[in-house]
N, C-alpha and C positions, 0 to 999 in steps of 0.2 A: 504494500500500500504506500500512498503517498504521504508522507505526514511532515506537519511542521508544529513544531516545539517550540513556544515562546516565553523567553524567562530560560540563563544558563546559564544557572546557580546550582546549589549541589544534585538538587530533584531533576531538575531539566535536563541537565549537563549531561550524569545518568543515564536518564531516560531517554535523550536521544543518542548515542552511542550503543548504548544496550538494545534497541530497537534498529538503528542503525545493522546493527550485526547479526536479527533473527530476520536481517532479505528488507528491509522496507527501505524507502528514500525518504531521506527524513533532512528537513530545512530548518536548523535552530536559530531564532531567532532574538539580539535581544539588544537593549536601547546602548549598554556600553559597548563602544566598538573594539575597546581592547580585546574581550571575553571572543568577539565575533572575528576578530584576526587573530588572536590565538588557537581557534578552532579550525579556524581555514588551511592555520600554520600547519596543522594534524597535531596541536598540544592542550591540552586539558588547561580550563581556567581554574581548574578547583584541586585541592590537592586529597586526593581518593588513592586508594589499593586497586591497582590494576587500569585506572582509568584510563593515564595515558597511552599505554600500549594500544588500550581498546579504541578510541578518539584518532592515533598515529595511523591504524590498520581500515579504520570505514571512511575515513579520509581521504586514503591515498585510494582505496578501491572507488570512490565516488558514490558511496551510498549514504554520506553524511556532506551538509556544507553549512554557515552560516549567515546571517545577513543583520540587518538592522532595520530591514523595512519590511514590514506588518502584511502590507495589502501584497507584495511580492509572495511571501511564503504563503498564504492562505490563498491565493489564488492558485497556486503550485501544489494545493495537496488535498488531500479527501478529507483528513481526520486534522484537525486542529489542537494540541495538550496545550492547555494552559498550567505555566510552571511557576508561577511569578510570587512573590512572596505577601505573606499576610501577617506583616509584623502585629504587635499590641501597641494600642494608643496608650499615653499615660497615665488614665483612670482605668489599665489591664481593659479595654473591650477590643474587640477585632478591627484591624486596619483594613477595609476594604478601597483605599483609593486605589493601589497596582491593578487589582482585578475589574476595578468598573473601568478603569483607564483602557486596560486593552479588550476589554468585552469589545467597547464601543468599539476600536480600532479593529476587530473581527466584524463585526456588525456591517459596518460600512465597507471592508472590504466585497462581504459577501453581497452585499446590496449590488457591487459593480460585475460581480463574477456571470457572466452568461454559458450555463451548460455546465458539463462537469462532471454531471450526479449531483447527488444531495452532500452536503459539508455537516460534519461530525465533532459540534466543539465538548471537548473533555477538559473537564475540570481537575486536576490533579492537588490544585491549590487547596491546603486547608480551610476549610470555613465550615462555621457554623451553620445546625439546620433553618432551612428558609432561607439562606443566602441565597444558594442558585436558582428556587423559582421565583421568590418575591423581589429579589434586586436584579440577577445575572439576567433570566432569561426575558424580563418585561426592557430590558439595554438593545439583549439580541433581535427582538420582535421588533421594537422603536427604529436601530438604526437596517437592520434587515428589511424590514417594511415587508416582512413576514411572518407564519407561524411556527411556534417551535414543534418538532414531532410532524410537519408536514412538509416546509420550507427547509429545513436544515434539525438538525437533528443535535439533544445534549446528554449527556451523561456528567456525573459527579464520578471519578476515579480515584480515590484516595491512594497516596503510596505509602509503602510499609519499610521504607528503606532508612539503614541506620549510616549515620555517618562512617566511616570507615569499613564498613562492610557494605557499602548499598551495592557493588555490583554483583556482589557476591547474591546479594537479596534479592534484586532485579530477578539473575536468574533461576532463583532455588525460594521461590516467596511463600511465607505463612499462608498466605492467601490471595485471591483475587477477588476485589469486591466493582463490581458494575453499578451503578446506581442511573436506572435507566429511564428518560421523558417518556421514550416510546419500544418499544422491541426493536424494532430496526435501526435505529441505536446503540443500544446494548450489544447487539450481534457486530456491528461495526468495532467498538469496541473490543469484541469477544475475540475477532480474527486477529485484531494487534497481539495477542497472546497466545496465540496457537500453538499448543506443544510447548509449554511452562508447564510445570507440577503445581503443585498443591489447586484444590476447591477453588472453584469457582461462583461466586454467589451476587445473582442479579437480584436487585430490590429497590425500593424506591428510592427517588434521588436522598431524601432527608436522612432515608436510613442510613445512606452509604456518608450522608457529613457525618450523621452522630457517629459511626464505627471509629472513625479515626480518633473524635475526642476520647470514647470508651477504653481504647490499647490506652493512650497517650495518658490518660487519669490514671489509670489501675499500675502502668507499667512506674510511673510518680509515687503510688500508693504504696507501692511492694518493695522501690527502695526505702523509703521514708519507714514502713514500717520494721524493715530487717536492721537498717541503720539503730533506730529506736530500742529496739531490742537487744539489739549488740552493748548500746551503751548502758541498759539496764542490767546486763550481765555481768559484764566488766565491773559495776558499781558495783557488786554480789559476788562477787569472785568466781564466773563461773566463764569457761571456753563458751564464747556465741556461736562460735565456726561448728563446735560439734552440736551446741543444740540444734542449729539452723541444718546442718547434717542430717542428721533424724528426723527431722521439719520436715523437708524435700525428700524423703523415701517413702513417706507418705502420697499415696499416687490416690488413696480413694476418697479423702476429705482433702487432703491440704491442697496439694497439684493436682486440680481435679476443676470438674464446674460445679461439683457441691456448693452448693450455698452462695452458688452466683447469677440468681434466678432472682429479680425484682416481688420483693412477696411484702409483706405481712412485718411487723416488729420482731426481735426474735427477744427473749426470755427463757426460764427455767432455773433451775437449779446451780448451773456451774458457770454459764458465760457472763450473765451480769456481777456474778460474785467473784469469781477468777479476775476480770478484766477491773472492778476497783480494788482485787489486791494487789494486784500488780502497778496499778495507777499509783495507790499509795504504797508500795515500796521503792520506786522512783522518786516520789516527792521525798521521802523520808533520806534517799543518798543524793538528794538535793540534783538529782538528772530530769531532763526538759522534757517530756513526754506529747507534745501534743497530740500528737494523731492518735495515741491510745486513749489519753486523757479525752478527744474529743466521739470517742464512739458509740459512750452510751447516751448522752447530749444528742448526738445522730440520732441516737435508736428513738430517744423518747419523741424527738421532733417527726420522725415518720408516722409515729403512733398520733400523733396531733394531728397528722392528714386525716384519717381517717374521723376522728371528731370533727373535724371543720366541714367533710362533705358531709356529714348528717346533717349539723348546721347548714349548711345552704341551701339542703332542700327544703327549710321552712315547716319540717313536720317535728311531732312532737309523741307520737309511739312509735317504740322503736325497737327493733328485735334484732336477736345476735345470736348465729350460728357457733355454737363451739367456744368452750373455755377453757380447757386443758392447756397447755405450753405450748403440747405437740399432739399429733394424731396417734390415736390408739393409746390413751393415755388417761390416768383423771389425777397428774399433777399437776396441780395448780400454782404451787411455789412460785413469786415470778414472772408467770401467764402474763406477756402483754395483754391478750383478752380479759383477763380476769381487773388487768388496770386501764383500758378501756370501757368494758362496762362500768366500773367505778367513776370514771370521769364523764360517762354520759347521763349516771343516776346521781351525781353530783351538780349533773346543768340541770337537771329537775325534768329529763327525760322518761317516759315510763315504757321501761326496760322490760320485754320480757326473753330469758336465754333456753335454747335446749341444748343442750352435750349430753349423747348417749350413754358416754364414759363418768359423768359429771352424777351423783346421788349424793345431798345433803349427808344422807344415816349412814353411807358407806366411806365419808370422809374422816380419818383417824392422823392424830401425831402430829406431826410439822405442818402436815397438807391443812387440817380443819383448825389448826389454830392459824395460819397463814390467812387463811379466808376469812375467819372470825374477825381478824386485824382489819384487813382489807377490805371486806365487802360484807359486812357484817348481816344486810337484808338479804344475803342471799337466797333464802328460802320462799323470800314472796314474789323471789323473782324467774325463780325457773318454773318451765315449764314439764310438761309430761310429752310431748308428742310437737312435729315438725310444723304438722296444722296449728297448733293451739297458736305458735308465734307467728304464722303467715297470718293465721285468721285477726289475730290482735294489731300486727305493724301494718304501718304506713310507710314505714325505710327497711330492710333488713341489710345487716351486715353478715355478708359470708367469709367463715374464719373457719372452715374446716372442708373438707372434702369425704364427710361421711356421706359412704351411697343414696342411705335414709335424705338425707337432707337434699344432695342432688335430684334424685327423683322425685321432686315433691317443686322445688323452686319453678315458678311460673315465668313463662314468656310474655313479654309485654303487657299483658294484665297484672292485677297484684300489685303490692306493694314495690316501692322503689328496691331496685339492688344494689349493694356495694360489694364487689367483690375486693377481701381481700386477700385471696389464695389464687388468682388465675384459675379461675372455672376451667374443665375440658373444652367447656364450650363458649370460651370469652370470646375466639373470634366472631362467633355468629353471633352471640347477644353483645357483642360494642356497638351495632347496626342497630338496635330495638331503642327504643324510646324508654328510658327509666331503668338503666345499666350505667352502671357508673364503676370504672377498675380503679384500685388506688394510686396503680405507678403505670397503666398503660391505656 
């Protein structure tokens, strides 16, 4: 394919070399002329592993060249990457002047382009979701005096390339994420990567910006947090390297996608109690903990969502699926659910709960003084049966994924829902009228 690259800085530079050398003509383009005569020279503007050789070899064979002028390379090619940088403004929000600057300058190229086929601009550029339909593609339709998905076609392309390894990533990638306007798009796209390994996953454009924040938090989060660790060890005299050893052999909770599913609060018995002793034996060796220090503050602010969307619907009975910690359980120790309902029969909501697992007479020891403390009415509060709480709410909160309860939860009639377990069947009821998910 024909492609031009604009923006050759480490992503571009990259990605058109790399592309450059899986067979396509690729035109990199970009406003410093150095970066564009050093590319022409066959020498890398960027200093990368392996770059130069690759840049010396697609250069001298004519499958790579650069330029400076915009409307030149996009009229010269099928697929369009936009590589260009999306620094932070000073109050940290996202710089979009590079990408509105050369949208337009795509724009207006394509406006002059007669014939050709259809032109495929790819967004490579980090941004946030809503960038490329609400700003990018209403630039492209403006200066194209076309529509997007009919006249030319867009995709969001995130790259997954690490600095000093990006060629290496280029060719051997975690993944490949499409975020596609239209299919025909996407398949454009698709064929720039023909015969690369790892997954390939087409999805909507918004999905494909939030993925790249999703790596780029968590991958922030997992230093921050082994860092943290490390130095709470050190302050206790213990080897980090070997706990964090043992940490990572764990392949079925730790390095896993356990407990990395958008749900519900989490509670019980050992993580909120585990995580403030360990919070306060950091403060006590006088070591900085934030991120640990800030996680059960997280937890409880999620558990607030939930409260706030029963508050907006304006109703006032109100019922709650499930009160155990966890499923198949009737520990209460802890239960976000159990501090949920408390904070909804505290706004003077009239609560009614069923939990299969949950019997006043059958609760003994930690468990029934825990809830005496906590939620002392709980007797007037539960119910017998799934109907008695449909037949009584106005809202219902789903906090469990007992069969009993699924089979019973009504479609569009009935009471308002809240899911906060991701129902089986959240896709089909986020369409219905009075479906409400807490994080989707």
């Amino acid at each position: 394919m024909r492609v031009s690259v604009l923006g050759l800085g480490y992503v571009g530079c990259v990605s058109a070399a790399c592309l450059a050398s899986l067979g396509h003509e690729v035109i990199g383009v970009d406003v410093n002329q150095a970066k564009v005569d050093l590319v022409n020279d066959g020498k890398a503007p960027v200093v990368e592993e392996r770059i130069g050789e690759l840049i010396a070899e697609v250069v001298r064979s004519g499958a790579l060249r650069a330029t400076g002028d915009v409307r030149e390379a996009v009229m010269g090619s099928e697929v369009s990457l936009v590589c260009v940088g999306t620094p932070s403004e000073p109050n940290g929000s996202l710089c979009t002047t590079y990408l509105e600057r050369v949208t337009e300058q795509i724009g207006a190229a394509l406006a002059d382009r007669d014939g050709g086929g259809r032109q495929t601009v790819v967004f490579r550029s980090t941004m946030l979701p809503g960038t490329c339909l609400n700003l990018l593609v209403p630039i492209l339709e403006k200066y194209v005096g076309g529509t997007a998905g009919v006249d030319f076609g867009v995709v969001v392309n995130p790259e997954f390339l690490r600095e000093g390894t990006s060629v290496r990533d280029f060719f051997d990638p975690p993944k490949t994420v499409i975020g596609e306007f239209d299919p025909d798009s996407g398949d454009a796209v698709a064929a720039l990567y023909d015969g690369l390994p790892g997954e390939v996953f087409r999805v909507p454009v918004p999905t494909a910006e939030a993925i790249k924040y999703a790596d780029n938090a968590f991958h922030g989060l997992k230093i921050g947090f082994a860092n943290e660790l490390g130095a709470v060890c050190q302050a206790l005299g213990v080897d980090s390297h070997q706990v964090m050893d043992v940490f990572l052999a764990d392949r079925k909770l730790n390095i896993s996608p356990a407990y990395l599913r958008p749900g519900f609060a989490f509670g019980g018995s050992c993580l909120p109690k585990d995580l403030r002793s360990l919070v306060h034996a950091a403060q006590r060796a006088d070591v900085s903990v934030p991120i640990l220090a800030h996680v059960l503050p997280s937890n409880s602010d999620h558990l607030q969502r939930a409260v706030e969307l029963v508050e907006r619907t304006g109703k006032r009975r109100a019922g709650l699926f499930g009160l155990s910690f966890k499923p198949g359980t009737d520990d209460l120790r802890e239960s976000p659910l159990v501090e949920l309902a408390e904070r909804l029969f505290g706004k003077g909501y009239d609560l009614r709960i069923y939990d299969a697992n949950v019997s006043l007479s059958r609760l003994l020891g930690a468990n029934r003084e825990y809830i005496e403390t906590r939620l002392p009415h709980l007797a007037q509060l539960l119910a017998d049966s799934v109907g008695e709480v449909l037949e009584h709410a106005e809202v219902c909160l789903v906090g469990t994924r007992d069969p009993a309860v699924l089979s019973a939860l009504p479609h569009g009639d009935g009471p308002l829902l809240i899911d906060l377990v991701r129902l089986p069947d959240a896709e089909t009821r986020r369409a219905e009228q009075g479906y409400m998910g807490l994080a989707w």
